[in-house]
C-alpha positions, 0 to 999 in steps of 0.5 A: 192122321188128325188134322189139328188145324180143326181141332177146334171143331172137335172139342166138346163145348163144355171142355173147351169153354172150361179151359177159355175161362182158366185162362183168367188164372195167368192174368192174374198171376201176371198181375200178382207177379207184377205186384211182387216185383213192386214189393221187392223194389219198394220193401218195406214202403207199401208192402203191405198195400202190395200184400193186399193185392195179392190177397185178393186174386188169391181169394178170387182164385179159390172162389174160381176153384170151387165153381170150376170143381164143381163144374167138373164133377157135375158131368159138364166135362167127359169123365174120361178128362175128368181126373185131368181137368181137376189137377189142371184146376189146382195147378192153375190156382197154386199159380196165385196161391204160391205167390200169395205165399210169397208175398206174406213171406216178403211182408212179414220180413220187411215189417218185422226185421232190421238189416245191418248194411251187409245185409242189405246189400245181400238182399238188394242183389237178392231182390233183384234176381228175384225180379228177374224171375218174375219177369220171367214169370210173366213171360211164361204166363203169357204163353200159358193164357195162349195155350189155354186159349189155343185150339191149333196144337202145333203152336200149343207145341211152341208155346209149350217149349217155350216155357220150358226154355223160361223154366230153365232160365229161372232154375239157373237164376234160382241157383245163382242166388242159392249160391250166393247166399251161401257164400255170404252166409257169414255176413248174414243172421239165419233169418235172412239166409233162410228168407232168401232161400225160401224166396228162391224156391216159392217163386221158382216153384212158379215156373214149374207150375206153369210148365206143369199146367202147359203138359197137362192141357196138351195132353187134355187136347190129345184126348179130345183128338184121339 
């Protein structure tokens, strides 16, 4: 039986110095979570200073993405975890690509459309489960930047559930908030009700990326041991 607590001593150093340095993705997710939340508290002031920042992780992670890719198929990396290490690649940067998509969304709405007071008080309670998401986020990333770092799969195991804990938290919320916007579809325009629908699924597509980006590196670290 493997004894994981020297797991460390069997990574490879390109593979394991490659997953240290993906670690940089969830801070900066955290980072564009943390100016989402500000954008949906302070729309339509300075949303679109808050647009900005986002913008430029999301370009900091495609920049990363290529060198990493790069890395990847140059033969740094066991080709036998190549085709993993690639898909893990892309799912760290759609952490900062879904939220930049976010933020455009939140952008575009708030400069461009005039709310009645119904709709108004719909989006505030809307915004404000959204922020509750992005809390949830940022927990979730914080456990994927442990994992990335980890070298101990036993609590790579804890983290892992409990981002899977957080994910079903946030699909709950998700749903709430669809339900919601249903039954108050009558005091809203279809550009409001397909607004904070779109919202609902962009960010809740955060979790599962996260849960997504936790399997694929357990499953990386199970190669390496057998």
């Amino acid at each position: 039986m493997v004894n994981y607590n020297f797991l460390k001593k069997l990574l490879v150093v390109g593979e394991k110095n490659l997953l240290l340095r993906l670690s940089e993705y969830p801070l900066l997710g955290i980072n564009s979570s943390d100016n989402l939340i500000l954008m949906l508290k302070n729309s339509p002031l300075d949303v679109e200073k808050y647009n900005g920042i986002i913008r430029a992780n999301e370009k900091k992670g495609d920049e990363m993405d290529i060198n990493f890719r790069h890395e990847v198929t140059s033969g740094a990396i066991s080709s036998s975890l190549m085709d993993n290490m690639l898909l893990l690649i892309e799912k760290c940067d759609d952490i900062l690509d879904r939220s930049y998509y976010s933020s455009r969304e939140i952008n575009r709405f708030n400069i461009n459309y005039s709310k009645n007071k119904d709709e108004l008080n719909i989006i505030d309670y809307a915004y404000n489960k959204f922020i509750e998401i992005l809390e949830n986020n940022k927990r979730a990333l914080n456990f994927v930047h442990k994992i990335l770092n980890e070298t101990d799969l036993s609590r790579m195991k804890v983290d892992r559930k409990n981002i899977e804990t957080i994910e079903e938290t946030v699909d709950e919320i998700k749903d709430g908030v669809i339900d919601y916007t249903y039954k108050n579809s009558n005091k809203i325009s279809y550009l409001v009700f397909e607004h904070l629908n779109t919202l609902s699924h962009a960010l809740d597509d955060l979790l599962d990326d996260c849960e997504d980006i936790s399997d694929l590196v357990f499953t990386i670290m199970l190669s390496v041991t057998n």
